[in-house]
C-alpha positions as CSV (number, residue, x, y, z in Angstrom):
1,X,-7.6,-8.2,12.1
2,X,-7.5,-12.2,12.8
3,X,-3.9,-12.0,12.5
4,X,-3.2,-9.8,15.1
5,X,-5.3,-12.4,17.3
6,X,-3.6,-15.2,15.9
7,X,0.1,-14.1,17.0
8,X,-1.1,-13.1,20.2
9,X,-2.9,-16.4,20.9
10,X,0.2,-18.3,19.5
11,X,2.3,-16.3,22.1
12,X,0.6,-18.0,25.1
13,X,2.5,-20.6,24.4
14,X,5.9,-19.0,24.9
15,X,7.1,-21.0,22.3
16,X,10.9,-19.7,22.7
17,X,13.3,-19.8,19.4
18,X,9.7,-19.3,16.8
19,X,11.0,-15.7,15.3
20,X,8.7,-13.3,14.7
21,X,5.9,-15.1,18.1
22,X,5.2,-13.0,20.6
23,X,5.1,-13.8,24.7
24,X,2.1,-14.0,26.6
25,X,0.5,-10.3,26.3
26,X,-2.5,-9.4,26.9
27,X,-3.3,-6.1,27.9
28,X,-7.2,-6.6,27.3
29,X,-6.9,-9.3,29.6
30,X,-9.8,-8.7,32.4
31,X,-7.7,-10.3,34.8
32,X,-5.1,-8.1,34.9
33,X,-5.3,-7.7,39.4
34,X,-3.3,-11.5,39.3
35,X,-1.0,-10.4,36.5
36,X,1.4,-7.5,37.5
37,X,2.8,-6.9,34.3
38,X,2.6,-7.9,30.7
39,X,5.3,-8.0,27.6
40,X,4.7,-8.4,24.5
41,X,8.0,-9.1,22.3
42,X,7.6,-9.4,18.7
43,X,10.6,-10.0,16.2
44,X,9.2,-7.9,12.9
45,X,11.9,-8.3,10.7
46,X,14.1,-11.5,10.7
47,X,16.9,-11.9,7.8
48,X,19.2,-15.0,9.1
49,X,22.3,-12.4,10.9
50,X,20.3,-9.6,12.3
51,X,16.6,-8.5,13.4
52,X,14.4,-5.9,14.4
53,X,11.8,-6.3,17.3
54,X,9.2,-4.4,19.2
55,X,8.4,-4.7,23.1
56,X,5.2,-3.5,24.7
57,X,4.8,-3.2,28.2
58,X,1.5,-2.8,30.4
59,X,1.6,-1.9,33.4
60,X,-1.0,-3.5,36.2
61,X,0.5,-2.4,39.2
62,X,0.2,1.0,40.9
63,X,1.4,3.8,38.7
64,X,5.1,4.5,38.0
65,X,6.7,8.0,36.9
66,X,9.5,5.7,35.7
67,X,10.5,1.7,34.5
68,X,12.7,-0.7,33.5
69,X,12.6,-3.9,31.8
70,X,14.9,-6.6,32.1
71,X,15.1,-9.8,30.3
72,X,18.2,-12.1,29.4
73,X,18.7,-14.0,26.0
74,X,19.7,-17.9,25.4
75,X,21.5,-17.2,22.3
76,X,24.0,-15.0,21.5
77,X,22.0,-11.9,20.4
78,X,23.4,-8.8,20.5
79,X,21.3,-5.4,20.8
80,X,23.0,-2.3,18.4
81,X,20.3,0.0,18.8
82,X,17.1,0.9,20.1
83,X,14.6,3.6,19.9
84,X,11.8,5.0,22.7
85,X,14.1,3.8,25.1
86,X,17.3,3.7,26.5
87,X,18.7,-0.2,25.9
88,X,21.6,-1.8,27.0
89,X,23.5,-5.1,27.2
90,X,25.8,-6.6,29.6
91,X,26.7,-10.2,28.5
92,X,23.2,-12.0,27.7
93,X,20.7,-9.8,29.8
94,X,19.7,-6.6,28.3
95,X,18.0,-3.5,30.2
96,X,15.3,-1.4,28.9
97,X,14.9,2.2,30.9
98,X,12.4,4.8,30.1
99,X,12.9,8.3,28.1
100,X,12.4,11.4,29.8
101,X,9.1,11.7,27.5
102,X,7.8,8.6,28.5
103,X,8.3,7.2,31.9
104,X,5.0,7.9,32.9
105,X,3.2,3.9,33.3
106,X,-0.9,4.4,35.0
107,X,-2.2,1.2,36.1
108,X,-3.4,-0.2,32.8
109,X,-1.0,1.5,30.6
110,X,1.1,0.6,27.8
111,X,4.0,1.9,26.1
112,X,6.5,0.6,23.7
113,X,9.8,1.1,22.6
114,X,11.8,-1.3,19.8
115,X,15.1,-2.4,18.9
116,X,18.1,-3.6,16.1
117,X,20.0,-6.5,16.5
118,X,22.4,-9.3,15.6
119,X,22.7,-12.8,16.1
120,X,23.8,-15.9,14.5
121,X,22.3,-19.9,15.3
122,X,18.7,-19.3,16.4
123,X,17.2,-16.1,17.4
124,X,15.5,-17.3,20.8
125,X,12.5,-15.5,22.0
126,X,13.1,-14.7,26.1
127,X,11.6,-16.9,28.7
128,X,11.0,-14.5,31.1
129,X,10.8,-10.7,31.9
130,X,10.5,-8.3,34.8
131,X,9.5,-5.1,35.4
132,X,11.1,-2.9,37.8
133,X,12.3,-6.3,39.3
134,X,8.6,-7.8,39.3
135,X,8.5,-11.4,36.6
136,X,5.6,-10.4,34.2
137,X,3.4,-12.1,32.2
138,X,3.0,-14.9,35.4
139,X,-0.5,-14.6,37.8
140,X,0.7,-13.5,41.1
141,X,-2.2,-15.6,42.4
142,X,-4.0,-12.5,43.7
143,X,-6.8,-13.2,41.4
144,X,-9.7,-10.9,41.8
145,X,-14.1,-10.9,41.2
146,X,-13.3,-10.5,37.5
147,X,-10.4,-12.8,36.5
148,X,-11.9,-15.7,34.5
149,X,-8.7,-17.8,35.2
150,X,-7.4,-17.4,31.7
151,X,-7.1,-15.4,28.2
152,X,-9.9,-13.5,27.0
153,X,-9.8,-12.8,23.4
154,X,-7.5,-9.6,22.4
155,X,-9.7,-8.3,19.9
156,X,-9.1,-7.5,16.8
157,X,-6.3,-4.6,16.7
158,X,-6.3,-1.0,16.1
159,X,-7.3,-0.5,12.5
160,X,-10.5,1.4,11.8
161,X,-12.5,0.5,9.1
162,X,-11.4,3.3,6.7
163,X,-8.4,4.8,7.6
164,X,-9.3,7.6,5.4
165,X,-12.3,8.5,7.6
166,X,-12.4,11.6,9.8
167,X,-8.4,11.7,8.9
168,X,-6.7,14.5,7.0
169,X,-4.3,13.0,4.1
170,X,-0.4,13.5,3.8
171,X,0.4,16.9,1.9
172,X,4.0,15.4,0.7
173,X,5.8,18.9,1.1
174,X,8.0,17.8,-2.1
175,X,5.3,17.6,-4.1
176,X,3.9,19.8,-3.0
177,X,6.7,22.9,-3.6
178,X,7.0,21.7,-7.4
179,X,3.5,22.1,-7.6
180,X,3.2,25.4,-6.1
181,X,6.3,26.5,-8.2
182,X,3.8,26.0,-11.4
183,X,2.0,29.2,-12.7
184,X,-1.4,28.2,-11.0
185,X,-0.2,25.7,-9.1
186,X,-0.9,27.0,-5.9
187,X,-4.8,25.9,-6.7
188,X,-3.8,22.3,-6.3
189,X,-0.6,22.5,-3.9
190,X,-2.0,21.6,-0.7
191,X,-3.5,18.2,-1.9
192,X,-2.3,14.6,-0.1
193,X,-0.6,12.8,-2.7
194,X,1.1,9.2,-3.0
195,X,4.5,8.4,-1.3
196,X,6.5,6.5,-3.9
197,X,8.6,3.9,-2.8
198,X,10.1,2.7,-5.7
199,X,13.6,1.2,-5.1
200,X,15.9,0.6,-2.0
201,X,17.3,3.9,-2.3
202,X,14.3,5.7,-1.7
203,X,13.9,4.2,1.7
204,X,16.5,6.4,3.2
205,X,15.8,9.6,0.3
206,X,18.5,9.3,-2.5
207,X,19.2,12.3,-4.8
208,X,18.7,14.8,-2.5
209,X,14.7,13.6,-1.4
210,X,13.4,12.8,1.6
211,X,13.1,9.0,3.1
212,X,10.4,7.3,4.5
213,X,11.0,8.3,8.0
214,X,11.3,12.2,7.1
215,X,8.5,11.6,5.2
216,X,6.9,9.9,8.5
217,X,8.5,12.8,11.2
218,X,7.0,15.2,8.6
219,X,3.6,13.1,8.3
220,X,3.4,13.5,12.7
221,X,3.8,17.0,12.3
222,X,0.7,17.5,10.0
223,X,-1.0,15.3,12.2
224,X,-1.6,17.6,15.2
225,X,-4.1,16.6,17.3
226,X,-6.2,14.9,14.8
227,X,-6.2,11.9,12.9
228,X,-4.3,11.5,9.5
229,X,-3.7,8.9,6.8
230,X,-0.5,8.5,4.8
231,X,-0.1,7.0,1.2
232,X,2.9,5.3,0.5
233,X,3.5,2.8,-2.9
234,X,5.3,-0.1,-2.6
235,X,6.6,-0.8,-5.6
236,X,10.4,-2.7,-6.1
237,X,9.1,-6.5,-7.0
238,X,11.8,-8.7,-8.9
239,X,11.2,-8.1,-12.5
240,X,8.9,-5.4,-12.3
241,X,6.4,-4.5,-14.6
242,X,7.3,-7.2,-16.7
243,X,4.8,-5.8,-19.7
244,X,6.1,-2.3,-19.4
245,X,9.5,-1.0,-19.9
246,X,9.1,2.4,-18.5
247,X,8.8,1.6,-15.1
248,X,11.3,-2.0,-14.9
249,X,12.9,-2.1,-11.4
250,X,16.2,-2.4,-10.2
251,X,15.5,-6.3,-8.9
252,X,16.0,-8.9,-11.8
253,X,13.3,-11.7,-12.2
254,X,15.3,-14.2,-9.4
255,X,15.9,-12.0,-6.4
256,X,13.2,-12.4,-4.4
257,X,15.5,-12.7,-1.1
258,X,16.9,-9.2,-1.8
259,X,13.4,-7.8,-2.4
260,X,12.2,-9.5,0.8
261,X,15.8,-8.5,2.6
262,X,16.7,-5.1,1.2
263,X,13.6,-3.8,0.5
264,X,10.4,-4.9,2.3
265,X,11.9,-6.2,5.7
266,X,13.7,-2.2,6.4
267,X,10.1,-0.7,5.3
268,X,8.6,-3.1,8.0
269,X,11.1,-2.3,10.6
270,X,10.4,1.8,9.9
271,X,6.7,1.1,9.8
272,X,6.8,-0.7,13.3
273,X,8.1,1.8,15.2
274,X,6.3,2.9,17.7
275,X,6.9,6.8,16.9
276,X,4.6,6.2,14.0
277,X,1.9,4.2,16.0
278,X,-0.9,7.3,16.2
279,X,-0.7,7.3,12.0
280,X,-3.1,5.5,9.6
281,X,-0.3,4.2,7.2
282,X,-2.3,3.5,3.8
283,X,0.0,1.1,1.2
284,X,-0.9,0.6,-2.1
285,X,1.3,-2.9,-2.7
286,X,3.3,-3.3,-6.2
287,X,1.2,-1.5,-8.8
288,X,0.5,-3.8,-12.3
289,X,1.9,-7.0,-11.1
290,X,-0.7,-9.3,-10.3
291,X,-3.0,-8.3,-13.3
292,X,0.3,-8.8,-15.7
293,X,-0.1,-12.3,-15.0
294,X,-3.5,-12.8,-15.9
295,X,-3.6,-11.3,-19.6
296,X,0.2,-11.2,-20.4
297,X,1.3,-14.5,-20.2
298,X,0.9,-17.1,-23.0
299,X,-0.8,-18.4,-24.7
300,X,-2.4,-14.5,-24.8
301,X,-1.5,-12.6,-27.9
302,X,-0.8,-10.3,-25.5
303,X,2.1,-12.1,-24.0
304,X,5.7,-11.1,-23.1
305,X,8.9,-13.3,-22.6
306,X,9.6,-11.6,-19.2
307,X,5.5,-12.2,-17.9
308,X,6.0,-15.5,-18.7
309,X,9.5,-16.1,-16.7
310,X,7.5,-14.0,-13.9
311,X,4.6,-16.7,-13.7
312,X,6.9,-20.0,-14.3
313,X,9.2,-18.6,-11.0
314,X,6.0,-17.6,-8.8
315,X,8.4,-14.5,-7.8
316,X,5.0,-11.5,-8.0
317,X,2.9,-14.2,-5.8
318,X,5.9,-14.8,-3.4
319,X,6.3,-11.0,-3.2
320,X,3.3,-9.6,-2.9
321,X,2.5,-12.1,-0.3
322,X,5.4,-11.6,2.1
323,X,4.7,-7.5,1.4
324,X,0.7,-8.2,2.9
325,X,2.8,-10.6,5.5
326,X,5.3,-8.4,6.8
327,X,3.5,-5.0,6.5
328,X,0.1,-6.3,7.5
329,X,1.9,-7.1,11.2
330,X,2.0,-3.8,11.9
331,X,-1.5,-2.6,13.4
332,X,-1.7,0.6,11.5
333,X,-0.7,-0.5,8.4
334,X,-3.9,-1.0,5.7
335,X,-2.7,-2.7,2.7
336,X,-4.6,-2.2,-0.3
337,X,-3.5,-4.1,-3.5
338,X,-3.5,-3.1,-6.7
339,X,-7.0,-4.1,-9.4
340,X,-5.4,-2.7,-12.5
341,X,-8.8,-0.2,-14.2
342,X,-11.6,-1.4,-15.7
343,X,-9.8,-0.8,-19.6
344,X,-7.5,-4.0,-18.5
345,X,-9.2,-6.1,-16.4
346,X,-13.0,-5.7,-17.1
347,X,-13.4,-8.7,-19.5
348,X,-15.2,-11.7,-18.6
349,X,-12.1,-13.7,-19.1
350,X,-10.1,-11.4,-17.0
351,X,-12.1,-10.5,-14.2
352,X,-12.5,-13.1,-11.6
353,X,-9.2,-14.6,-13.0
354,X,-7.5,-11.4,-11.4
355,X,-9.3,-12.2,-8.0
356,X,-8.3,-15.4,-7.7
357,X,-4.6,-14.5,-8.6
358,X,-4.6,-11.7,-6.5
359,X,-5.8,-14.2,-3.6
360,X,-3.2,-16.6,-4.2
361,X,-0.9,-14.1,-3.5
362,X,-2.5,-13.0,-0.3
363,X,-2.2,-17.2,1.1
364,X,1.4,-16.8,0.4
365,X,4.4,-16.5,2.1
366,X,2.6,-16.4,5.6
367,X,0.1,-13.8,4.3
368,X,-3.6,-14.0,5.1
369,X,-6.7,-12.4,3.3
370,X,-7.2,-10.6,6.3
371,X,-3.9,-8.7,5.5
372,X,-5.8,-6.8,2.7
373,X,-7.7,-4.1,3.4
374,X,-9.0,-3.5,0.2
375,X,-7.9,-2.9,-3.1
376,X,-7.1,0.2,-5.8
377,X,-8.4,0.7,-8.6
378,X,-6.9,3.7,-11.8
379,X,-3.5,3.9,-9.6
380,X,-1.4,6.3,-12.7
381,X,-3.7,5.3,-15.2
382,X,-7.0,7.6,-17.1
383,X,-9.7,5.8,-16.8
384,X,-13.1,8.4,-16.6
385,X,-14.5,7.7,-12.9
386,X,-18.3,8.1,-14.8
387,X,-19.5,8.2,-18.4
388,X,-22.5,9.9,-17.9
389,X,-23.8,10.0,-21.0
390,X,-24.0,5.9,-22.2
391,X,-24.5,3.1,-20.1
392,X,-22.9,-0.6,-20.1
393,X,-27.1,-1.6,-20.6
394,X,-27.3,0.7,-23.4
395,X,-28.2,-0.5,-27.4
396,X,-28.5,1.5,-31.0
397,X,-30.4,-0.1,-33.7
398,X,-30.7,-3.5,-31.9
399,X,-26.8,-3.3,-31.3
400,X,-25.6,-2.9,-27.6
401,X,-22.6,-0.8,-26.8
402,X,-20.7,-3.6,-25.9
403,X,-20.3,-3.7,-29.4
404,X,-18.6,-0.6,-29.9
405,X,-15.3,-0.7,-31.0
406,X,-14.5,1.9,-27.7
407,X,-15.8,-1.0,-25.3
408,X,-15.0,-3.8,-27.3
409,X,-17.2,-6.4,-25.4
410,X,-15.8,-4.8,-21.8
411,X,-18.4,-5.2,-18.8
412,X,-17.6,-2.2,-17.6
413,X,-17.5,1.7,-18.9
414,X,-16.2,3.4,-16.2
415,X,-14.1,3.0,-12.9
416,X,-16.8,3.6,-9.9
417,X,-19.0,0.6,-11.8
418,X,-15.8,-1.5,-12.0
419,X,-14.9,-0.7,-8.3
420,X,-17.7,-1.6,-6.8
421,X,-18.0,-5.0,-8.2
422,X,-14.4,-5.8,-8.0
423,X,-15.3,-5.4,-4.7
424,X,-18.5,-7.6,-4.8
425,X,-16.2,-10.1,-6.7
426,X,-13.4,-10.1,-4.2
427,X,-15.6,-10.8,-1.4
428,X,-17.4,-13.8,-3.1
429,X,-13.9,-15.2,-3.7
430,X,-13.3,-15.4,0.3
431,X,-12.1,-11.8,1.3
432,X,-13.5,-10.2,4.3
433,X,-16.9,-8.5,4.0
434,X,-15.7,-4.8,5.1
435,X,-12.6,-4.6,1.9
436,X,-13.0,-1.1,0.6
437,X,-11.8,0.1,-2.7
438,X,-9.8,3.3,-3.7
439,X,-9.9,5.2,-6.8
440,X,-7.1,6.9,-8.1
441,X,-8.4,10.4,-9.5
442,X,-5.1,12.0,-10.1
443,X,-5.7,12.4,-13.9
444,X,-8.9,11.1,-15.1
445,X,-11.0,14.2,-15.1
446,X,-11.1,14.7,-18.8
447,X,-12.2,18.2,-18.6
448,X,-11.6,21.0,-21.2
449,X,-13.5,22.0,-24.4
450,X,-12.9,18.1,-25.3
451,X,-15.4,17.1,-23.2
452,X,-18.7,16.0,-24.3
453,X,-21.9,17.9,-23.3
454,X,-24.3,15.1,-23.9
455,X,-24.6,12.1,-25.1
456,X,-23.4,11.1,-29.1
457,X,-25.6,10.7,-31.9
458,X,-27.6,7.1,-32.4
459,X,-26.5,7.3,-36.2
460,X,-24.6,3.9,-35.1
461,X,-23.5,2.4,-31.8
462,X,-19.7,3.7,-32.2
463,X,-21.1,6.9,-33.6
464,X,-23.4,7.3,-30.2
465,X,-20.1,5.6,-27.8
466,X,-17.5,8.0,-29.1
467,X,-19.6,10.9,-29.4
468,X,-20.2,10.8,-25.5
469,X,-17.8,9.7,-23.5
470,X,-15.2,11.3,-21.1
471,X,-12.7,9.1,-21.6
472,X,-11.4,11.0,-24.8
473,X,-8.4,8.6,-25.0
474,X,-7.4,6.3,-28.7
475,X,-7.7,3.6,-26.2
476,X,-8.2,2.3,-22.8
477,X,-4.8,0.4,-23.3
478,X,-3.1,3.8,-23.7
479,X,-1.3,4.1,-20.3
480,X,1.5,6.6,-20.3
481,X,1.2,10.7,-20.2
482,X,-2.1,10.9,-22.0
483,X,-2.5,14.0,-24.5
484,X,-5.7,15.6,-23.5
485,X,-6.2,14.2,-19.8
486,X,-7.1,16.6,-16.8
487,X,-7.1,16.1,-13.0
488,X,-9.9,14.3,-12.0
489,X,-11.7,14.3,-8.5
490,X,-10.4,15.8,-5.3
491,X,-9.4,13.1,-2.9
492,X,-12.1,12.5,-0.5
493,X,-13.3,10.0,1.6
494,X,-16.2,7.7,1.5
495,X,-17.3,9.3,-2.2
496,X,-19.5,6.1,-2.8
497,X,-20.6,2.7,-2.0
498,X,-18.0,0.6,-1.2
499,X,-15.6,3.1,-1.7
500,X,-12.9,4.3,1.0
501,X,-11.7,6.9,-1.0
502,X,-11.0,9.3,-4.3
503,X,-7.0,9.3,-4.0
504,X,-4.1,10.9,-6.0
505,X,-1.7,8.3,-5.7
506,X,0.3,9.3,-8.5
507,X,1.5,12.6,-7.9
508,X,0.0,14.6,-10.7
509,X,3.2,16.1,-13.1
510,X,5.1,12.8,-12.2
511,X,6.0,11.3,-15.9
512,X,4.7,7.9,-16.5
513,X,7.7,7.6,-18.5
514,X,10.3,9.2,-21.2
515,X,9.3,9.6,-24.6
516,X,12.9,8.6,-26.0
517,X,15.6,6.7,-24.2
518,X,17.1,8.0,-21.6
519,X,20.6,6.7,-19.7
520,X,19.9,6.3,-16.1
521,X,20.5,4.9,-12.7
522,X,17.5,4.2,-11.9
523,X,16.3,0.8,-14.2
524,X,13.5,2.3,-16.0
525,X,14.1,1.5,-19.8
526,X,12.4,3.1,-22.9
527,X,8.7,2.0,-23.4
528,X,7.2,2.6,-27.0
529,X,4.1,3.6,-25.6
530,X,5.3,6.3,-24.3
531,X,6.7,7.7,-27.7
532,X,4.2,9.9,-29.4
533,X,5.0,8.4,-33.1
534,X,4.3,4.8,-31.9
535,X,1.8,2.6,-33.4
536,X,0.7,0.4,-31.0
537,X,0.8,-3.1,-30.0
538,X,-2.1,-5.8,-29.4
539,X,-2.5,-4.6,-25.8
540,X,-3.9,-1.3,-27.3
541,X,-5.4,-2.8,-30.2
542,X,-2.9,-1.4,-32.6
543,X,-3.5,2.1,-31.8
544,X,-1.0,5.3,-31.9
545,X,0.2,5.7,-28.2
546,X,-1.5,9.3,-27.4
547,X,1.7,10.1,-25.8
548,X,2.5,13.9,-25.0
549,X,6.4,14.8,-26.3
550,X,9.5,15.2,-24.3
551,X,8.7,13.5,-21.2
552,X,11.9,13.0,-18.8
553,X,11.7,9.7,-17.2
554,X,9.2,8.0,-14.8
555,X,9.0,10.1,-11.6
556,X,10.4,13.4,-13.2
557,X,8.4,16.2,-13.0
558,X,6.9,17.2,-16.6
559,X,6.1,20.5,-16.4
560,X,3.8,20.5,-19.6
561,X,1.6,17.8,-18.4
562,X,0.9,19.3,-15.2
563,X,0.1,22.1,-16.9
564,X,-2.7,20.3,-19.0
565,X,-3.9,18.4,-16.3
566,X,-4.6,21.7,-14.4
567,X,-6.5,23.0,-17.6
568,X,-8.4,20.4,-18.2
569,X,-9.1,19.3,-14.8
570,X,-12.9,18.0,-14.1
571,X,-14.3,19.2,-11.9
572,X,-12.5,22.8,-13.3
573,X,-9.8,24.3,-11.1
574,X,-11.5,27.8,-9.9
């Protein structure tokens, strides 16, 4: 990615006491017979007393069974720990030997190891470094038949196009045993489902449940040989779901520093380490946000007091933009951000509103476009991947469906159509050409003796509309444990055009939310829409919720629903 390039051409500079800028690496560099040795220092994660930093060494010299790297600070920063190597510190200069696992340095090879520390004033990048006593990053003057007398370009990173290509998927082993404890269960136990990240706690595994970097150690373990993708949610922003009550966060509407402190900056940190390097590390970032600004703010009928205070303090843009920031530094990190479904956002007046939105966050806080990989489409919500029996083009007696009080002058009837020219959309607006979309598939498969075998009858166009589609919902604004719904497609890669993958982000039997109040710990309040007797609101036209009874609160297993998602899964469960 361009951002990769752009730190690395910034670091030529050596521009000491600019955190987070890297010095003069450049292990693609085809001179590398009048360089002996390159570093690469990176601060990842700055917050004013302490910071985190990764340090890449290439070796041009002859080969070495084992290394060390010196360099000295001008401040007064203070290593507390390291990892992939054993680091010390003896008044300003700080030594960096090898482990036992990785001592081993061929000419032209690379290894890295990171670090924690403190420091107060500024936070200095070094000058200089050497390797076993040899100052790197300096031509020796040697040059050689193919040094060009300068930098070539770096290239463009690590990523791959699609991480979810030739990669198996994260089986989350927690998950994964609740399922499997199920009658039946076992048919659906070994799928790769989402990682939720949902508040500070769950970083390091609170109630007993694993933390991102068990969940990583685990991830390497299923890796083997091959190549394999992991799907974590990052979802904490201050005032959080600001429409919804079910799913309200543990940061109020003003703390963006502790979001950006407490929460993103020690995901970063774990992310960057180099123990994780071989993973494709997939984030969906802050699910519902972004599209909350666009239809439920004022002067919408649609609007909420707490949507409002979110787009007056610009605290979802400032987020989600130093989330793509801070996570998109790290190589094998593909951020995907979140498009809402085609039931919320497929209205002309939505639509390209969302884009733009969604890019403003992604200029923000240091951010790029190029930080965004693509985008996801369905993440915990029902809407039917394909109505196969009525198109969006479709009329009865002179009347398009459009008119239908089911699709109530959407463009769209289904998720794959909206997908794809989200997509389309997305890269008109200025994002790169190669974005790819994801669909969540966890529960829109709307199986069962519900489903419709054809289309419905042309009596009228709602007659004909309801008659034959999937999508068996009151409405498409109904959002939270769906009466009726069923797993939908098997996550899979490259299912379509434009598509990077069918994914179960939300872990299917994971509540969308409790169905009367519940006291908790957690911040999630009591949403009406998740109450079976409720009547509605304007963002589902007034409708009854559709709720299924006695859920337990958001991320609790509920046992019933998996149940019915199993039996009315589409394609069925054999």
């Amino acid at each position: 990615m361009s951002r990769t390039r752009t730190a690395l051409l910034a670091a030529m500079a050596l521009v000491a006491g600019a955190s987070g800028t890297a010095v003069a690496a450049y292990p693609g560099d085809v001179g590398i017979s009048a360089i002996p040795c390159t570093v690469d220092y990176k601060v990842q994660n700055d917050w004013g007393t302490g910071f985190t930093a990764n340090v890449t060494i290439t070796n041009n010299s002859a080969p070495k069974s084992s290394w060390a790297v010196k360099w000295s600070y001008a401040g007064n920063q203070k290593v507390t720990s390291g990892w992939n190597a054993k680091v010390s510190q003896s008044g300003t200069a700080v030594t960096a030997l090898n482990e036992n696992y990785n001592g081993t340095l061929a000419t032209g090879g690379s290894t890295s190891f990171g670090f924690q520390g403190t420091y107060s004033g500024t936070n200095a990048v070094p000058a200089t470094f050497t390797l076993d006593g040899v100052t790197c990053n300096v031509d020796d003057g040697g040059g050689g038949p193919t040094d060009p007398g300068g930098p070539t370009d770096p290239g463009t990173g690590t990523r791959v196009d699609n991480p979810y290509s030739g990669a198996k998927v994260y089986v989350n082993p927690e998950w994964s045993a609740n399922a499997a404890a199920e009658p039946g269960g076992s048919r659906i136990a070994n799928q790769p489902t989402g990682v939720w990240l949902d508040r500070v706690a769950a970083i390091a595994g609170a109630g007993g449940k694993m933390g991102l970097r068990a969940h990583l150690d685990e991830a390497l373990k299923q890796k083997g040989s091959g190549e394999l993708a992991v799907q974590l949610v990052i979802y904490d922003l201050p005032g959080r779901d600001c429409a919804a009550l079910a799913s309200n966060g543990e940061f109020g509407p003003t703390d963006i520093d502790k979001y950006k402190t407490q929460y993103i900056d020690p995901i970063a940190a774990i992310l960057a380490d180099p123990k994780y390097a071989s993973l494709r590390i997939v984030t969906t970032v802050e699910l519902d946000s972004l599209p909350n600004l666009v239809t439920n703010v004022s002067p919408r009928n649609t609007a909420t007091p707490n949507c409002d205070t979110m787009k007056t303090n610009g605290n979802y843009i400032k987020g989600v933009g130093y989330a793509l920031n801070k996570l998109g530094d790290v190589p094998n990190v593909y951020n995907y951000v979140d498009a809402g479904h085609h039931g919320w956002l497929g209205w002309d007046d939505n639509f390209s509103a969302t884009v733009q939105t969604i890019k403003q966050a992604a200029t923000a806080e240091g951010a790029s476009v190029n930080d965004v990989h693509g985008f996801i489409t369905n993440t915990a919500n029902y809407s039917a991947l394909k109505e196969p029996y009525y198109t969006i083009n479709d009329s009865v007696n002179g009347k398009s469906v459009r008119e239908s009080k089911w699709v109530d002058w959407n463009r769209y009837v289904d998720e794959l159509s909206y997908a794809q020219a989200f997509r389309q959309e997305a890269v008109n607006q200025g994002f790169p050409s190669g974005v790819g979309m994801l669909i969540d598939t966890s529960r829109n498969g709307w199986g069962g003796s519900a489903r419709p075998t054809g289309p419905g009858a042309k009596t009228d166009v709602d007659t004909y509309v309801d008659g034959g589609r999937i999508d068996r919902r009151l409405n498409t604004g109904n959002w939270c444990n769906q009466s009726g719904a069923g797993l939908g497609e098997r996550p899979q890669a490259s299912p379509a055009a434009g598509i990077d993958a069918y994914v179960w982000i939300k872990p299917p039997g994971e509540s969308d939310g409790a169905s009367s109040a519940i006291p908790n710990d957690e911040g999630k309040g009591f949403d009406r829409m998740c109450d079976p007797t409720y009547t509605g609101n304007p963002r589902n036209n007034n409708h009854m919720s559709g709720a299924l009874p006695n859920a337990p609160l958001s991320g609790h297993w509920f046992s019933a629903q998996f149940q019915q998602l199993m039996q009315n899964a589409y394609p069925p469960l054999s």
